[in-house]
N, C-alpha and C positions, 0 to 999 in steps of 0.2 A: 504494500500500500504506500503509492507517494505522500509524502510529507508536505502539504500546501505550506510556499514561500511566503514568511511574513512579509509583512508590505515596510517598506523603506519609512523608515521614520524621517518625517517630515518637522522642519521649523517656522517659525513665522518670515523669516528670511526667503526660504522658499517658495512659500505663499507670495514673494513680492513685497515684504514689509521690513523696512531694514531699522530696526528700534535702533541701533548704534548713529545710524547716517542722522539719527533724530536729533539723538544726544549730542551729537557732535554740530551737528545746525544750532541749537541751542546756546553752547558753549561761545561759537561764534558770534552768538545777536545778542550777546548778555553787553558788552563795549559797549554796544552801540546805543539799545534799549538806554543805558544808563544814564546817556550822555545827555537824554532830553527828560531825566525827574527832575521833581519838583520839591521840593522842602515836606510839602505835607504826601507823598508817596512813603507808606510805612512795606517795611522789608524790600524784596527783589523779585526777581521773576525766578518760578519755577515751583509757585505754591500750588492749591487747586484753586485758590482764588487770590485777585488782588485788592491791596487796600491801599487806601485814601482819606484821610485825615481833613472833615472839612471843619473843625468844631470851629478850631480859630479866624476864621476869614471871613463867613457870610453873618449877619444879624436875621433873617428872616430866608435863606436861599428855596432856590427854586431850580430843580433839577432838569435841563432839556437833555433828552438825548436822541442819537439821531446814528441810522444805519445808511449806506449806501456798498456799491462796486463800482466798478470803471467803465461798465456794460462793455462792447465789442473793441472798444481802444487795445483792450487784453490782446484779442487775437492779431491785432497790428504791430504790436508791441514784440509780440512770441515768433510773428513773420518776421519781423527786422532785428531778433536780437536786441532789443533795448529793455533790457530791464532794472537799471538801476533809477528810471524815475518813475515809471510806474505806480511805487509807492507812495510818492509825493499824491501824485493824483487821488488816492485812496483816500488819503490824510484831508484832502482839500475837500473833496466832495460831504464830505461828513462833518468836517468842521465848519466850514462855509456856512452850513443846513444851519447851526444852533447860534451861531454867530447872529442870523435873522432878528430873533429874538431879544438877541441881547445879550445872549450866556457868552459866557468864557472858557472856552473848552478844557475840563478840565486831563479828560485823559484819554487814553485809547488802547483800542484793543484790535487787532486783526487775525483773519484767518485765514489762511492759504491748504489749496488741496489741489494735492496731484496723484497723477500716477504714481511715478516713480521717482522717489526724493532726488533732486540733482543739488548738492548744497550750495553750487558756488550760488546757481542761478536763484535758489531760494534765500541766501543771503545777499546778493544783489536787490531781490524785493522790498527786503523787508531794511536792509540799510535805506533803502529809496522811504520806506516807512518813517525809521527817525529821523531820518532828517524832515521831514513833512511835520513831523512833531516835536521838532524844537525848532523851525521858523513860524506853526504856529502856537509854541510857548503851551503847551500839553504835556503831558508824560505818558508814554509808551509802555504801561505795565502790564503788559499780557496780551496772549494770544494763543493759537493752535492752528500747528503744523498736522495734516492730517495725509497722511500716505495712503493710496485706495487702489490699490491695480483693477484694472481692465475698467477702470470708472472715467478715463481721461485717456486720451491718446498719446503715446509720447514725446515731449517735450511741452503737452500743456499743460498750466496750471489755471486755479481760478482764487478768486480774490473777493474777501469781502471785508469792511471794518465798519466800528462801534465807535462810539463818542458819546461822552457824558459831561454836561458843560455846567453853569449855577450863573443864576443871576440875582439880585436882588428882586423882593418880590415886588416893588417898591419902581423899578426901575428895568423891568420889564416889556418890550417892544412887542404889540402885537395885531398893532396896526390900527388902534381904537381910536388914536390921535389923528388918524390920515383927516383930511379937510380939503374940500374942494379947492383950485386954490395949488395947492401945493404943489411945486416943482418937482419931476424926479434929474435927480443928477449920475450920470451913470459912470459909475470907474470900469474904467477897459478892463477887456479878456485878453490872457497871453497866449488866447489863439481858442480852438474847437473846445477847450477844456475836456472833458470826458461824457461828452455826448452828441449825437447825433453817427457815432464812428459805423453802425450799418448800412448808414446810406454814404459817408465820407468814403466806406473802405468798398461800396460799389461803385464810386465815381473812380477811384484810382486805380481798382483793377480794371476798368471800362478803357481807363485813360491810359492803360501799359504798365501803370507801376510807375512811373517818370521820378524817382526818386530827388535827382539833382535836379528838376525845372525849381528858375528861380520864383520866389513870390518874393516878391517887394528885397529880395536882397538878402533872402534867405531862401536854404534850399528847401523845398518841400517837404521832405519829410520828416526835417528838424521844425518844421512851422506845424505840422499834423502830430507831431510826437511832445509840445514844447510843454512841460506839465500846467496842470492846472492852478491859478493862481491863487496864492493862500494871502483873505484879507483880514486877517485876525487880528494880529497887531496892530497892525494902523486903525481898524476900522474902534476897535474899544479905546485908544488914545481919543479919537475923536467923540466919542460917545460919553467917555468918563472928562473930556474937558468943558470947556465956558461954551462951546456951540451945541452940547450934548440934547440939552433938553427941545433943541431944533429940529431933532431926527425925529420925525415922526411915525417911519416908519422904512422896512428893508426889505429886500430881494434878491435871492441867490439865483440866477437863472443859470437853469438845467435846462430839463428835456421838456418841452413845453415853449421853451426859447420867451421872446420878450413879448409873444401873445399872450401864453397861459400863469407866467411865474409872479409876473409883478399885481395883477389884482388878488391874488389869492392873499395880499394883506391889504385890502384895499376895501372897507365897508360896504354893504348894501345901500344901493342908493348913488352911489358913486363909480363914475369911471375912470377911464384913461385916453388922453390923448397923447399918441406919441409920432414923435417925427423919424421920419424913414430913416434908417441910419446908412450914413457912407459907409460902403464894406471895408476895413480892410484886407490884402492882399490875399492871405489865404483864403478867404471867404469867396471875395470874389472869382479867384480860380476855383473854388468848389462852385458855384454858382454857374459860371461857364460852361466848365468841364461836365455837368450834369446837367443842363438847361432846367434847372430847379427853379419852379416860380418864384415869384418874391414872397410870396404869401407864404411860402413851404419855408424856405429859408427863418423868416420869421417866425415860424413855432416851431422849429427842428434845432438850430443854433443859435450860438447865446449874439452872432453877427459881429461881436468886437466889442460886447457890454457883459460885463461878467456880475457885475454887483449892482444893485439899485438901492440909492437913498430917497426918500421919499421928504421934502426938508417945506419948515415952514417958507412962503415966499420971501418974507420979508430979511430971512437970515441965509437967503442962499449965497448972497456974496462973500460974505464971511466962512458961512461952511465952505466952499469954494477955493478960498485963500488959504482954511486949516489944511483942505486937500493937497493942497502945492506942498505947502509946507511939509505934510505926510512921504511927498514922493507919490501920489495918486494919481496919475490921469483919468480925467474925467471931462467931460460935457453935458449940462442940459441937452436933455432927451425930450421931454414931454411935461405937461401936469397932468392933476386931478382934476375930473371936473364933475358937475351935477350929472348923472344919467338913470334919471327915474326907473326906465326899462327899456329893451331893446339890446341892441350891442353894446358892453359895456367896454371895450378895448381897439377904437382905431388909428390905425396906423396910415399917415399919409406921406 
């Protein structure tokens, strides 16, 4: 009688799962993580959870927090090999969000999952991460690396982060102050930011891929890659100084572009009228290169407007001038105005 061959003993290795490659990614982003805490971040990274000290800072706080990804920028990103800013973007789209409000971002947390763990490329990420969280003054205290075979194709990963911000309850933006009347003043985008990249990365494949075509004196696909801009710091200097109580009210524009984003803090009862915007460069060549209405452009891309303040009339010059001062560029865009019913957002 044969003797049935026991079956080869099997590890989680060979499942595809490399718990060392983990450790050793870890050991790697612990520098980094460090490099963006904050005084009240209690211990380091590698608990089951993290903590954060807010006893001393807030009199009445008020917790926003706010999730996002990169949406298809990712698969652009993963095409070109660029992954040391990617993270940035991560950082920005999530803190941008609570900033709206008013919050101060206090920390963050990301998660990355792949296939098959590549370290350099997942520390390339997530360095793109702190640094996005210590230009916008956050702390990077935790996350999860999550290894999955046959769940991702090789060499892709995916991306998602968390944000947890505090604002005074007192001193909180949420759009209740908007008034007909009001100016929006728009500070520029450093380009597509991390949306509309489905329809961007069908004009470009349509278009050959033209990597080196110049836009405005940059190559294209440093102008499609450029991260997304982080208004954190400037924007609370101006909000906690003498023009603060001006700001009546904010707007991160995302995916929804300058149709959908900016009345969503903008009362019932009230509209927008906004002036068409000069594209620039990149925009414009997505614009050509895809014969995209203008109508589409404006609720797909942020067009060259990345942030919107919404300020009382009489203090725009002043908000204006703190701008300069900040390093902001910016332009009146549009006001507020009465619109009982009907459309309440046009664009001429």
């Amino acid at each position: 009688m044969n003797t049935p061959t026991p079956p080869a003993p099997l590890t989680y290795r060979d499942a595809g799962v490399d718990i060392d490659a983990g450790n050793a990614l870890v050991e790697r982003i612990k520098p980094l993580a460090k490099r963006s805490f904050r005084p009240e971040v209690m211990g380091g990274l590698g608990g089951f959870g993290a903590l954060f000290d807010l006893s001393g800072k807030y009199r009445e706080p008020v917790l926003v927090s706010g999730t996002d990804g990169v949406g298809t920028k990712l698969k652009l990103a993963q095409q070109l090999g660029r992954h040391d800013t990617i993270g940035i973007d991560l950082v920005a789209m999530c803190v941008n969000d609570v900033l709206v409000q008013g919050a101060e971002p206090l920390f963050f947390l990301d998660y990355f999952a792949t296939g098959k763990l590549d370290i350099d490329t997942a520390a390339a990420v997530v360095g793109g991460i702190a640094r996005g969280c210590e230009e916008a003054g956050c702390a990077l205290i935790g996350g999860e690396t999550a290894e999955m075979p046959d769940m991702y194709p090789p060499g892709e990963y995916d991306l998602a982060g968390f944000t947890v911000g505090a604002v005074e309850k007192s001193e909180l933006r949420d759009g209740a102050r908007v008034r007909a009347g009001d100016v929006l003043l728009g500070i520029a985008s450093s380009g597509p930011h991390s949306n509309g990249y489905s329809l961007v990365r069908r004009i470009y494949d349509r278009a050959g891929r033209p990597a080196d075509a110049d836009v405005g004196g940059v190559r294209l696909v440093d102008a499609l890659m450029a991260p997304t801009a982080l208004y954190v710091k400037p924007v609370l200097a101006l909000l906690r100084g003498a023009q603060g109580e001006a700001i009546h009210g904010m707007a991160h524009i995302t995916g929804g572009g300058l149709t959908e984003n900016i009345i969503r803090v903008v009362p019932d009862g009230l509209g927008l009228e906004i002036e068409a915007p000069a594209l620039p460069p990149v925009f414009d060549w997505l614009q050509r290169e895809g014969a995209v209405p203008r109508e589409e452009m404006w609720r797909t891309f942020n067009c060259g407007i990345g942030f919107v303040l919404v300020v009382a009339a009489d203090a725009t010059a002043a908000v204006a001038a703190e701008l300069d001062r900040l390093g902001l560029a910016h332009r009146a865009i549009g006001r507020v105005v009465a619109a009982p019913g009907g459309d309440r957002v046009r664009i001429g």
